[in-house]
C-alpha positions in Angstrom: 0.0 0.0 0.0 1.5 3.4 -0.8 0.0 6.5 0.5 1.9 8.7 -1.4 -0.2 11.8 -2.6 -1.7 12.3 -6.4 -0.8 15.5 -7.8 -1.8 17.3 -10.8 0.7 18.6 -13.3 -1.7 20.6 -15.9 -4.6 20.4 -18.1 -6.1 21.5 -21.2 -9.7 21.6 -22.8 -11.0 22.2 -25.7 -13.9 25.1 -26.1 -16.8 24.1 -25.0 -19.3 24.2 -27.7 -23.5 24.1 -27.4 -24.3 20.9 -29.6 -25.0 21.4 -32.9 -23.1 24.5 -33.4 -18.8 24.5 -34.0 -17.9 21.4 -32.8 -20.7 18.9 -33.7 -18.8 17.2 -36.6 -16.3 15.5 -34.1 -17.0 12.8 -32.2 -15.9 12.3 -28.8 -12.9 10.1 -29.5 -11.2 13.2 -31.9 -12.2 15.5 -29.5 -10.5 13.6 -27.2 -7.4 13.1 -29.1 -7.5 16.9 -29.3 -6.8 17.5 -25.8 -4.5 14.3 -25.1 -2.1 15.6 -28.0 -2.6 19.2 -26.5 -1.4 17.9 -23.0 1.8 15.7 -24.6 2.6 19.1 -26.0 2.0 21.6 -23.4 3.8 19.2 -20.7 6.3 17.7 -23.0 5.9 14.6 -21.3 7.1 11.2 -22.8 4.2 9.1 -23.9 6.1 6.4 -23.1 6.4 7.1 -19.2 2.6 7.1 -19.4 1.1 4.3 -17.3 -2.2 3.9 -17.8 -5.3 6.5 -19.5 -8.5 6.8 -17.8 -11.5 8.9 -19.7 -15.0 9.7 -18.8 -17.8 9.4 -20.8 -21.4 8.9 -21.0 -23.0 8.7 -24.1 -20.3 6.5 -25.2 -20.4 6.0 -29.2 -20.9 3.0 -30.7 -18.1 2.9 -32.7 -15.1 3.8 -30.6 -15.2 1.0 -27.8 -13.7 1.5 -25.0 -13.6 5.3 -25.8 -9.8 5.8 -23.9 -8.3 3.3 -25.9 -9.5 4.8 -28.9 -8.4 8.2 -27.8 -5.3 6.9 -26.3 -3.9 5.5 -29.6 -5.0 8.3 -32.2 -2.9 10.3 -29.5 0.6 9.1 -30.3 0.6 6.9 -26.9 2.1 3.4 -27.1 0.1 0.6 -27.7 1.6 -1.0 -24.6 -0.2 1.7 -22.7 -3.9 0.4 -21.3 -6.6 2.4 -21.4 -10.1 2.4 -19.6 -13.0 4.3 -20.0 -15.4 4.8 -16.5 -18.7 6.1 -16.2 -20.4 7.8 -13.3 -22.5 9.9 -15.1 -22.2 13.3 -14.6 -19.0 12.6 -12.2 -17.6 10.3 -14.7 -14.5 13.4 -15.6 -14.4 13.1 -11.2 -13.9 9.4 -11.4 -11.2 9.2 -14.0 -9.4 11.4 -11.3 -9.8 9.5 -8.4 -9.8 6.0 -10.0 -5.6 7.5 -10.7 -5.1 8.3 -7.3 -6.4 4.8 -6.3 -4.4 2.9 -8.6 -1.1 5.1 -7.2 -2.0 3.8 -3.7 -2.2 1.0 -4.9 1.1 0.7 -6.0 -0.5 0.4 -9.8 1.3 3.0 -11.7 2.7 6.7 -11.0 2.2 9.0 -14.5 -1.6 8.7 -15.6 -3.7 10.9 -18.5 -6.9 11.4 -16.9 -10.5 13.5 -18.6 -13.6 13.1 -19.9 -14.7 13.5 -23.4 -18.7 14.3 -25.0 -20.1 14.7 -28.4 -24.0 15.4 -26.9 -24.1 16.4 -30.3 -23.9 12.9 -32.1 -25.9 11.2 -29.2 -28.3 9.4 -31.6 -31.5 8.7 -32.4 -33.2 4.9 -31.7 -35.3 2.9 -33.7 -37.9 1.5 -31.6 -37.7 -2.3 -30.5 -40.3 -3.2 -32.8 -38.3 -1.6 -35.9 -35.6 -3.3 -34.7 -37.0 -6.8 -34.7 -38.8 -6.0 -38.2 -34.5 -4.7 -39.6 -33.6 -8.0 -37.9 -36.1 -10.3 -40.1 -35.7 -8.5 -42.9 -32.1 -9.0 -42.9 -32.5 -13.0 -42.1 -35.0 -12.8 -45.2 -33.7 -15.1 -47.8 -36.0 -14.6 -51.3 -37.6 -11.5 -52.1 -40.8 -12.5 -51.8 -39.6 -12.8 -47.5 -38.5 -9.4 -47.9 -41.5 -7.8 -49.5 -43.4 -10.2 -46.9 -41.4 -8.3 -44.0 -41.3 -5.4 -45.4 -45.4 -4.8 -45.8 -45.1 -5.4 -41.7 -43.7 -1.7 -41.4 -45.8 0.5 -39.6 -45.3 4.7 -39.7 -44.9 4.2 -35.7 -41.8 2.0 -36.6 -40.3 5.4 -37.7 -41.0 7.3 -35.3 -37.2 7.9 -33.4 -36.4 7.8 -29.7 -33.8 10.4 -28.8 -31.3 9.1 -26.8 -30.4 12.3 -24.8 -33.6 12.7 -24.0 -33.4 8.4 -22.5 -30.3 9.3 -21.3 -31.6 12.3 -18.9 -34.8 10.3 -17.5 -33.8 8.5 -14.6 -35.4 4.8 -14.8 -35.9 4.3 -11.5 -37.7 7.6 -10.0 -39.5 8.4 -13.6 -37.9 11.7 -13.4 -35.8 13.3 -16.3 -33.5 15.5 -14.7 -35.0 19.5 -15.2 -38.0 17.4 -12.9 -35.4 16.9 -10.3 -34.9 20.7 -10.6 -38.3 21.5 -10.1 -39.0 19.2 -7.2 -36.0 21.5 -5.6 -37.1 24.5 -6.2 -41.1 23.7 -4.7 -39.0 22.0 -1.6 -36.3 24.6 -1.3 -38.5 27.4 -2.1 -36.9 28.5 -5.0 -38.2 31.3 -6.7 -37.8 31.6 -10.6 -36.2 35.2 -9.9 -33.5 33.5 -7.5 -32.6 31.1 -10.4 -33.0 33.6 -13.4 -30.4 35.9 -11.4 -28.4 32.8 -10.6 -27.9 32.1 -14.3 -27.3 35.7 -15.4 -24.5 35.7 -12.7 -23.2 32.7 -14.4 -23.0 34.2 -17.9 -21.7 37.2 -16.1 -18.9 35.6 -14.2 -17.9 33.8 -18.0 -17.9 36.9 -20.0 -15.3 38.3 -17.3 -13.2 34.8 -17.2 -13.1 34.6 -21.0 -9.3 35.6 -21.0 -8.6 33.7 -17.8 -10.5 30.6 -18.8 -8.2 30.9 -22.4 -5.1 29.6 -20.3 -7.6 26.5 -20.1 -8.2 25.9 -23.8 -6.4 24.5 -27.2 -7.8 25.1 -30.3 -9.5 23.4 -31.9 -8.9 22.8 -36.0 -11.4 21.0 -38.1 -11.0 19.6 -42.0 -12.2 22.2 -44.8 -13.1 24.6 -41.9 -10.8 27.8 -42.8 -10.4 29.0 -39.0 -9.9 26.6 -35.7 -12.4 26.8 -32.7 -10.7 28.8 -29.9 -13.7 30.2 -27.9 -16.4 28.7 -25.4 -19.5 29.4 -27.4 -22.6 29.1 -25.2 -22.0 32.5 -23.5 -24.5 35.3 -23.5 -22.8 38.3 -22.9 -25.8 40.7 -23.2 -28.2 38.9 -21.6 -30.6 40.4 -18.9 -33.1 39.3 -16.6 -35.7 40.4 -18.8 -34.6 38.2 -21.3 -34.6 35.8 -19.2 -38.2 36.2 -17.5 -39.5 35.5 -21.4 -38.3 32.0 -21.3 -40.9 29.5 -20.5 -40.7 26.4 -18.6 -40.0 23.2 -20.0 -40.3 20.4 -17.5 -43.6 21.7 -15.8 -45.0 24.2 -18.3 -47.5 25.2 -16.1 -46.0 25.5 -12.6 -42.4 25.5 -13.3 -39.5 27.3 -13.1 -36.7 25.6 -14.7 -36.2 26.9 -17.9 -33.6 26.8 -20.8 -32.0 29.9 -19.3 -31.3 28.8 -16.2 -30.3 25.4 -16.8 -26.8 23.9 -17.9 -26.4 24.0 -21.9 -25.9 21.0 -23.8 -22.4 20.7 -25.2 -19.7 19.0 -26.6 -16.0 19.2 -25.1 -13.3 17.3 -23.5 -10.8 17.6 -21.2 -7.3 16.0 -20.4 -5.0 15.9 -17.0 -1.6 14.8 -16.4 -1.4 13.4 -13.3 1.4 12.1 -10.9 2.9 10.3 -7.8 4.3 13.6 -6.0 8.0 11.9 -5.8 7.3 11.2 -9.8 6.8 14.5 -10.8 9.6 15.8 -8.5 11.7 13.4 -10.0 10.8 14.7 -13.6 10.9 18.2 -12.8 7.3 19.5 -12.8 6.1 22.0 -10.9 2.2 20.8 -10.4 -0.8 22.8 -10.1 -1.8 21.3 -7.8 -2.4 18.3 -5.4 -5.5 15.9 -4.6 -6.3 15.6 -0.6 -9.1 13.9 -0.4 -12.9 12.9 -2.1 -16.4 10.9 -1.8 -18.8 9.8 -3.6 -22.3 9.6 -2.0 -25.7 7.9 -3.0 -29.0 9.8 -2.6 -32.8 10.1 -3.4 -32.8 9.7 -7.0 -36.0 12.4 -7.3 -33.4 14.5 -5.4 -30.5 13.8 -7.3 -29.4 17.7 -7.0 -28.4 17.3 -3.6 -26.0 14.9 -4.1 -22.9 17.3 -3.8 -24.2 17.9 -0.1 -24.2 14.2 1.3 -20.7 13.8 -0.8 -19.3 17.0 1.2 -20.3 15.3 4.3 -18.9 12.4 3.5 -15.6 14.0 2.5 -15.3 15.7 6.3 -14.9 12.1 7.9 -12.6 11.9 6.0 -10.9 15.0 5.6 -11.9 16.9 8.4 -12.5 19.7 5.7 -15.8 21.8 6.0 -17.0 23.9 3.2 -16.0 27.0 5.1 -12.1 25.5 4.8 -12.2 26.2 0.7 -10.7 29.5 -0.4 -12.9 28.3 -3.8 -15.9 26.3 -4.2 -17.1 24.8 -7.9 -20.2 23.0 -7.7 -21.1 22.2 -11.3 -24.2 24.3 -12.0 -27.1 21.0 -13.9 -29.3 24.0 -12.8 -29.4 27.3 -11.1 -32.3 25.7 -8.4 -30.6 22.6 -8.3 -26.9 24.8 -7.5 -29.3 27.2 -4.9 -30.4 24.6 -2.7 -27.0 23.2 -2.7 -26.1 26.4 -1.0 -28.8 26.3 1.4 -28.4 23.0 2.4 -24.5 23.9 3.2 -25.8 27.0 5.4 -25.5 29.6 2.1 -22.1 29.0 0.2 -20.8 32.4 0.1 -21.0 34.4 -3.4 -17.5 35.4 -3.4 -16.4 31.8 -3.2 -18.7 29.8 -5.1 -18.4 29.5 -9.1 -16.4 32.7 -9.3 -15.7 32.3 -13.1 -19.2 31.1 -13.6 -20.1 27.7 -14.2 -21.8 25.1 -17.0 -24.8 27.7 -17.1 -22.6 29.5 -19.3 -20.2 27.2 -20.6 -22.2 24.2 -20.4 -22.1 20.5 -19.0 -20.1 18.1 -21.8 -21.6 15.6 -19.0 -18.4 13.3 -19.4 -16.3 15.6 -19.3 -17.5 18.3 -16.4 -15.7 17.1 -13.3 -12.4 17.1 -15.3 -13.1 20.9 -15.9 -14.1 21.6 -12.7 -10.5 20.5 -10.9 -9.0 22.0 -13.8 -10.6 25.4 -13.1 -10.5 25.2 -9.6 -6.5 24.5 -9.7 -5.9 27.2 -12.3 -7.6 29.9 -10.2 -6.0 28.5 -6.8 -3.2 29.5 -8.2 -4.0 33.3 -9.7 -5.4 33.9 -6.3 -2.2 32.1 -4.7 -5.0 30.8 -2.6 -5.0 27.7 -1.0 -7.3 25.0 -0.8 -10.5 24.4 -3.3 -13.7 22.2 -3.2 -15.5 21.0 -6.1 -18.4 19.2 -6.2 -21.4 17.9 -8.8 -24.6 16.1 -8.7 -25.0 13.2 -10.2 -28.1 11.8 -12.3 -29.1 8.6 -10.3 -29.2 10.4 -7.2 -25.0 10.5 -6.3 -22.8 13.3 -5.2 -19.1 13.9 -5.7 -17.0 15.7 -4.2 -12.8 16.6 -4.2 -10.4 18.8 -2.0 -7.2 20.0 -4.2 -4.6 22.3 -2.4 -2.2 24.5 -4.5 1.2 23.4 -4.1 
């Protein structure tokens, strides 16, 4: 058993781009090449020192397998190099972090590339089972007169698509898709749709003022036949006002709701890549980290209350930490939604504004849901450092009803 501490050398992102717009012809496996051959570059790093590469991902396409793998060898890394993706929904970018720092205690490896990669854009669209069993005969069909046979048994409802991001936000064990959760916050929490319109203009706020800090963050991004690369986070409404906001309807409870596509996180593609270290490794190779991991938790919750989750992780954390909320310098609690992120705060006795989210959060920039938790440490590290503050928490619900939580000092 080694109980030597992780620490994290540096990261890089790509833009973070609402689907369908500047990066939605790239699937996750080249977006996460993009970062991985970003990181080899920015760090220098030899591949071959590289001991193992863990991604995130949840909508994981169908073909590119074992998504790290993929990403792992269109990145120049050795095919002697293993590769594994994990999936914790929208901690999935967390786990591929801590799942490092396990296998370093472990006594498993020292030099690990860590992230999380989405392409929400090129989720896809399902055939219905009964399509599906028609294709299937059809295909087994061995004259034509089978095939017309088979063919005559297609209905219009056979056609009718099932959108798997839509699937992939219900949870199938409360009923709920995820902007429900939200709302069953807000009526609990009291939650007015003022509080979370302001919440989310704050949020774009906070961005539009990051934009050149949050650039140290990002590579660009260069695409075939496309004259200019990406360089820019794209979901970002710098003259946005409350007003605008109060026109938004709801769209999970159109007739009591609040949540609405202005205060909840945008749907996006990105990805995000970590180098990440024993301490005595990096020492030995002569980086200077941003920073190093102390502790984490993951907790399970109410699945209706799935927002909440960052609140039993925290708690969790303290066991084992001893850390309180009021011991972070910084606070990033990935913002699903600005109720979900407000009654977060309540339930932690009212984060303070000046410590929570301060370069906004996935409001803004949006929630690549595979790739979020990467992001957060990386931000939270980045700006430890500007503020040559100390000690950050970050923290993000997860769809199922979990919670996760990490504590990273600056070095």
């Amino acid at each position: 058993m080694n109980n030597e501490r992780m620490v994290i050398v540096d990261g890089v992102r790509t833009p973070f781009c609402k689907a369908g717009t500047d990066l939605a012809a790239l699937g996750a496996d080249e977006l996460g090449r993009v970062v991985v051959n970003a990181l080899l570059t920015r760090t220098a790093v030899d591949p071959a020192l590289i001991d193992e590469v863990i991604f995130g991902c949840v909508a994981q396409p169908a073909d590119a397998a074992n998504l790290a793998r993929v990403i792992s060898l269109r990145a120049g890394i050795p095919q002697s190099v293993p590769a594994v993706t994990v999936h914790r929904n929208c901690a999935s970018g967390f786990v591929a972090v801590t799942q490092a720092q396990e296998k370093i205690f472990a006594g498993r490896g020292s030099v690990f590339v860590v992230g999380g990669a989405e392409s929400m854009s090129n989720i896809p669209l399902l055939f219905p089972r009964t399509a599906a069993a028609k294709f299937a005969k059809l295909a087994r069909a061995k004259s034509l007169g089978q095939r017309v046979k088979v063919i005559a048994t297609f209905r219009p409802a056979d056609f009718k698509p099932r959108n798997g991001l839509l699937l992939g936000l219900t949870d199938p064990v409360c009923g709920l898709n995820m902007g429900e959760t939200a709302e069953l916050l807000a009526r609990e929490f009291h939650i007015s749709r003022d509080a979370q319109d302001e919440f989310a203009l704050q949020s774009h706020q906070r961005v539009a003022a990051a934009r050149d800090r949050l650039a140290d963050e990002i590579c660009p991004v260069f695409q075939p036949n496309k004259p200019a690369p990406v360089l820019y986070d794209n979901g970002i409404r710098e003259n946005q006002t409350l007003e605008d906001l109060a026109k938004l309807k709801p769209i999970f409870d159109r007739r009591y709701g609040s949540v609405t596509a202005g205060n909840a996180s945008q749907v996006t593609d990105g990805a995000v890549a970590l180098l990440v270290m024993s301490e005595s490794r990096a020492r030995k190779l002569g980086f200077a980290p941003l920073g190093v991991l102390t502790g984490y938790a993951y907790a399970g919750c109410d699945p209706k209350r799935m927002g909440l989750g960052p609140v039993h992780a925290i708690a969790l954390a303290e066991k084992t930490t001893g850390l309180s909320p009021a011991d972070a310098d910084l606070i990033e609690i990935n913002e699903a939604f600005a109720a979900q992120i407000l009654a977060v705060s309540k339930s932690l006795g009212d984060v303070p504004a000046e410590k929570l989210n301060v370069n906004g959060g996935a409001i803004a920039l949006g929630h690549p849901v595979g790739a979020t938790g990467a992001r957060l440490v990386l931000t939270a590290l980045k700006e430890l450092r500007r503020r040559k503050a100390r000690r950050a928490l970050v923290a993000a619900c997860v769809g199922g009803g979990q919670g996760a939580a990490l504590w990273l000092e600056r070095i």
